[in-house]
N, C-alpha and C positions, 0 to 999 in steps of 0.2 A: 154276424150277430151285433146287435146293437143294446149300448148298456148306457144308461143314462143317469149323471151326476146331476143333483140339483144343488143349487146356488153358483155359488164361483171355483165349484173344483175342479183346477188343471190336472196337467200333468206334473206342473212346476208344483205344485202344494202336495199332490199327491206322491211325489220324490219317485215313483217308479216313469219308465217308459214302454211297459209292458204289463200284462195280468197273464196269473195260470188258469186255464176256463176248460174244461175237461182233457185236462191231460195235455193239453195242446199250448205252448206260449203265443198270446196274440200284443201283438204291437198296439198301442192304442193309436187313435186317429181322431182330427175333427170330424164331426156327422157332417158330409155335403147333399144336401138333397137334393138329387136330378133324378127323371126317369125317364122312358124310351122318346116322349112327346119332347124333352130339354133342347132346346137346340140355343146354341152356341153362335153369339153374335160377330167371333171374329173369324171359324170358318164356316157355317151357316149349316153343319152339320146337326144331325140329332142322336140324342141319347149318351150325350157323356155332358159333367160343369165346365167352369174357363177350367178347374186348377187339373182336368184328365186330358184337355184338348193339344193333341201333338203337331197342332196345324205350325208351320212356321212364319207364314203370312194372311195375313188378314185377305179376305173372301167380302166383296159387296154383295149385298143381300137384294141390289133392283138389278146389276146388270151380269152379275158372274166374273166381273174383273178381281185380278190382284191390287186391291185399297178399299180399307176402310168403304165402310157406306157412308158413314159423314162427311167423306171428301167425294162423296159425287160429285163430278160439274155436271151444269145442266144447260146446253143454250138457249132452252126458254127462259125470261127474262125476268118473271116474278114468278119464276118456280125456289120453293125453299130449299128444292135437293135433299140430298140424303134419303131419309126413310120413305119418305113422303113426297119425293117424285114418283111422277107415273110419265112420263116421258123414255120415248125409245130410245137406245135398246135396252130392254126389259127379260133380263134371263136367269132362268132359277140352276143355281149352281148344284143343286140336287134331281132336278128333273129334266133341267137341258132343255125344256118350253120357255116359252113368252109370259110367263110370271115370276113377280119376285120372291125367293126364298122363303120370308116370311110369310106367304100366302098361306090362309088356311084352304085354301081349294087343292092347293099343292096335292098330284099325286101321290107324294112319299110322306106327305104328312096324314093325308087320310087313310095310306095304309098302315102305318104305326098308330092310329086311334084305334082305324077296325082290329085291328090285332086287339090292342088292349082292351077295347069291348069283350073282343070274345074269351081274352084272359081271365076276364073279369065272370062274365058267363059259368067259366068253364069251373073257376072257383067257389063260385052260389053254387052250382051244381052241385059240387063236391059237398058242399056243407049241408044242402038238405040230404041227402042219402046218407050221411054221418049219422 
């Protein structure tokens, strides 16, 4: 459940660290918004924020190694590295092919859209028969 305070109300002004919300004690939390599409630039997963992400090391996002993507090297010589090489080897840490993580072509990222399309579908559905 999400319950939302307008202007600058904490937790700290509000003096509790929890509310009673039917019968249940709920801990309040900051709202982090991610959804199934979120993917996480240090281990190049999807569907959780950095502050859920239990990776212990950073994941490159063009070759599947353990570092950061911004310390790519690149032996091309006016390549900028990082995101934005396209220089071999190129391996998506989620799909285990010849694309980088980021890729919207990505097969594990096109099935977490089709998914949420049809979530989406499935949920119009529901509302016109309501």
């Amino acid at each position: 459940m999400v319950i939302t305070l307008i202007g600058e109300m904490t937790k700290k002004l509000l003096g509790v660290t929890s509310l009673a919300v039917f019968n249940q004690q709920c801990n309040i939390a900051k709202y982090i918004s991610f959804s199934p599409s979120t993917q996480y630039n240090k281990c190049q997963q999807y569907g959780h924020p950095i502050q859920h992400c239990t990776a212990n090391d950073y994941t490159c996002a063009v070759c599947a190694q353990a570092q950061p993507t911004c310390r790519l090297p690149c032996a091309i010589g006016n390549c900028k590295a990082g995101h934005s090489c396209n220089h071999p080897p190129i391996r998506c840490t989620n799909y285990q092919q010849p694309h980088k993580a980021s890729d919207w072509n990505c097969p594990t990222y096109a099935k977490i859209k089709m998914a949420l399309r049809h979530d989406n579908t499935a949920a119009a559905d529901k509302t016109m028969i309501a």
